[in-house]
N, C-alpha and C positions, 0 to 999 in steps of 0.2 A: 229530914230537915226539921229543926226544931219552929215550931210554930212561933216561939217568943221571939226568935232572930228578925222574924218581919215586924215585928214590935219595936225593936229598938233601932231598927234601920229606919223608920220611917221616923220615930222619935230621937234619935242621935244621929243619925247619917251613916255614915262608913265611908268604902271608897274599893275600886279594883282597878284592874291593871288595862291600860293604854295599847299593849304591846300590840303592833301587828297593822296598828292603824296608817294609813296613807293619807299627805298631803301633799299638794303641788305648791312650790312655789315661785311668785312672779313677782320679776327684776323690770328694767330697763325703765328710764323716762317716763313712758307714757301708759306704767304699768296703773297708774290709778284713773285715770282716764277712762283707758281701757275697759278695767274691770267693772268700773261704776255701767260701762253698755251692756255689758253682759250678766250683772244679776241684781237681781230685786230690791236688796236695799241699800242705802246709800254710803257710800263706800266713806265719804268726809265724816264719819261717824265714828270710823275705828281708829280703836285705839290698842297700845300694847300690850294691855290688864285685863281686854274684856274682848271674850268672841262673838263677832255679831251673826248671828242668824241669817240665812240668805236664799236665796231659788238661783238657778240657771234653768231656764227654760228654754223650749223650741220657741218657733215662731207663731204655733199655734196656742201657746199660753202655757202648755206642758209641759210637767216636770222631765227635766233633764237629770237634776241633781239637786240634792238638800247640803246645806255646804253648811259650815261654821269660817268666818274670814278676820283675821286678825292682823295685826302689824308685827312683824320680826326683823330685828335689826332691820335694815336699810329694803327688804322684801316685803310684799304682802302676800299671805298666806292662806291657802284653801283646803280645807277639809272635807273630803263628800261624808257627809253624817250616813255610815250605815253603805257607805252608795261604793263602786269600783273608783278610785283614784284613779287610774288609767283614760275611762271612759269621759270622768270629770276632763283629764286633763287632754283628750282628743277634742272635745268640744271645744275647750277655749282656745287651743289652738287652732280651730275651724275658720275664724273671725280676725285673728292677727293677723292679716294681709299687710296692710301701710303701718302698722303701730310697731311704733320701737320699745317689744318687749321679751322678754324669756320665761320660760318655766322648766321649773326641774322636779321631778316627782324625788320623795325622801318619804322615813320611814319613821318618825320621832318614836321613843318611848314614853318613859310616865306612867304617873296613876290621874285617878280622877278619884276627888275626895267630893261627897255630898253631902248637904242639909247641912246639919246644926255643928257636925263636924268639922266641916270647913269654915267658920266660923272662926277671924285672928289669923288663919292662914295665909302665907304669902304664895301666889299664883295666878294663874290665869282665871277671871270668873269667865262660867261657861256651867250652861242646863245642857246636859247629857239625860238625864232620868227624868225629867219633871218637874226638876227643884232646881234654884239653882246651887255651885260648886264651885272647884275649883280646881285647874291641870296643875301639878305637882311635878317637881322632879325628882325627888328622894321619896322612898317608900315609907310610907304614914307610920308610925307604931304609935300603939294603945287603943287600934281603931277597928271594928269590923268589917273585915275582908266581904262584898255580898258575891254571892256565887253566881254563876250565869243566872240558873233557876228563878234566885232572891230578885235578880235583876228583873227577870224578864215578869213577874208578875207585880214587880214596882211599875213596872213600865206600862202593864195594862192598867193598873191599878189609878193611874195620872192621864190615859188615856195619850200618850207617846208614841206616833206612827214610824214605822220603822220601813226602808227599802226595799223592797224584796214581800212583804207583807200587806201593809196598808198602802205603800206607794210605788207606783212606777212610771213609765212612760206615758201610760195613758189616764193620769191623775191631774184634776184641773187643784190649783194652791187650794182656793176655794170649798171645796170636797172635803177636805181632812184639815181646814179649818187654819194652815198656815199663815192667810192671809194677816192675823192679828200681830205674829211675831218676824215675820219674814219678808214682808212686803212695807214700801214706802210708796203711797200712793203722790205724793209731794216732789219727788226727786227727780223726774225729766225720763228721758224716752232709754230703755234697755229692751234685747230682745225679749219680745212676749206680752209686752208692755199693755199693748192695745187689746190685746183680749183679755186680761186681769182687771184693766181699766173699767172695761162694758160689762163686766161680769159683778163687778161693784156697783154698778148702776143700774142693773136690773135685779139684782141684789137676790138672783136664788138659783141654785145649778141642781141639777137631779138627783142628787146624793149626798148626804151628809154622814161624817163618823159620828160613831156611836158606841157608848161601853155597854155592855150586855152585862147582867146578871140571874143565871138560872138552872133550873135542875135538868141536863141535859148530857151527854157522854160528849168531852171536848177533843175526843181524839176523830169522831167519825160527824161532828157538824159542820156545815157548812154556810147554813143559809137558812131566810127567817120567813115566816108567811104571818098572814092574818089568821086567823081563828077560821076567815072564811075561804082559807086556803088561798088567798091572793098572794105572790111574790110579793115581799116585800122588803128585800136586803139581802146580802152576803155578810158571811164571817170571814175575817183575815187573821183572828189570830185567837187562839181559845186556849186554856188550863184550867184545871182543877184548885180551887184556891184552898189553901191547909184551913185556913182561920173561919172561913166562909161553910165551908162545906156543901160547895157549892161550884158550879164552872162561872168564869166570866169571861168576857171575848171584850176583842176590836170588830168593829164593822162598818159596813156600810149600808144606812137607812134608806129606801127610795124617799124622799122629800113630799112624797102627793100622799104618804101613808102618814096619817094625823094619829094613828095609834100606837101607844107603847108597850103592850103587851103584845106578846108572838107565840108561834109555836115553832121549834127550831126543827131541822129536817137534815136525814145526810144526804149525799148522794143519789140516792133513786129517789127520793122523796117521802120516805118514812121520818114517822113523827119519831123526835128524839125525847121529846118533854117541852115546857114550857119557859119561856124569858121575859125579861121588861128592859127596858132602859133605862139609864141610869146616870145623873150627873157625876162628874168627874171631882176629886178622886173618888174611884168606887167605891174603896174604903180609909174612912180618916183616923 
């Protein structure tokens, strides 16, 4: 991989392919009702040009799913960002007891064009990478294609928690820092509500994400100490950056550790080299 490609995707944009992605989608009367009980932000918000940002949580504040939710024709529409559509769509059907609504799980295609690229373009706006974009339905031409790879170190790069990685079941919003784009503290009672609520009012949970920058083997890290060998965080997602010459991760910080310098560790607990912290994006 040419090292100047991430140069001009971060300076031009580009765009890849959609394909594969699941969304559920919900009909009947009481479908916006509904849906406003069941995730985070406020569903009288959306609109057909722009996907809103969203939680489904448990009861206990916990992510269920990271959704994108949009208006389509006469439907509103859910996407689990990264998450199983399936699983997304088992949940909200958990809750439809007395509401007159439907869901149908589908399979849309598309590209997704970002940054400066989408710029003039007609589509859906929607931050997929860290920037925001745009969902397309014709294939871009004159534009660079970014590869998983391109992707996945944009994405550390803007600090972009992904499913399966920085979040899952036992992710409070708060933790990986969702609460800014995802959450309507203004909007009235959905499931999970009341521990998002009190978790804003005492305003600190035990972990925080964090972008890592440092000289360390990203295939066998794991996890971050003090100097004084104190736990101090896990890594969820690490690579070797071309331009850096250097690894940088996702993770998560313990909150009581006031330090930003680590020493990074795999598995048994050998030192890998050393790290720091790093504002987002890692690199501009």
């Amino acid at each position: 991989m040419c090292d100047s490609r991430l140069s001009l995707l971060r300076k031009n944009g580009g765009f890849f392919s959609l394909e594969g992605r699941g969304v559920v989608r919900i009909g009947g009367p009481d479908r916006e009702r509904y849906l406003n009980g069941q995730t985070s932000n406020d569903i009288r918000r959306l609109t057909s040009d722009r996907a809103l940002p969203s939680l489904v949580l448990s009861a206990k504040g916990k992510l269920t799913a990271v959704v994108l939710l949009w208006i389509e024709g006469g439907e509103l529409v859910a996407e689990a960002s990264g998450g199983d559509p399936e699983t997304l769509l088992t949940r909200l059907e958990r809750y439809a007891i007395a509401d007159d609504v439907t869901f149908d799980l589908a399979s849309p295609g598309g590209w997704h064009v970002f940054g400066a690229a989408s710029e003039g373009m007609t589509g859906r706006f929607v931050n997929r990478l860290g920037v925001l974009g745009r969902d397309v339905d014709e294939l871009p031409t004159g534009l660079l294609e970014a590869t998983g790879e391109e992707r996945e170190i944009l994405r550390l790069e803007r600090g972009v928690p992904v499913w399966g990685r920085e979040l899952d079941e036992n992710t409070l919003p708060q933790e990986a820092g969702l609460e800014a784009t995802c959450v309507d503290f203004h909007k009235g009672c959905y499931v999970g509500q009341e521990v998002v609520s009190r978790l804003r009012s005492v305003g600190r949970v035990n972990r925080t994400l964090v972008g890592v920058i440092g000289d360390f083997d990203p295939q066998k890290a794991v996890a971050l100490q003090t100097p004084a060998g104190d736990p101090a965080g896990t890594l969820t997602s690490t690579l070797f950056h071309p331009e850096l010459g250097r690894s940088i991760a996702l993770g998560y910080r313990l909150t009581r550790i006031a330090a930003s310098g680590f020493i990074v560790i795999d598995e048994s607990g050998a030192c890998l080299g050393g790290a720091e912290c790093s504002e987002f994006p890692l690199v501009s």
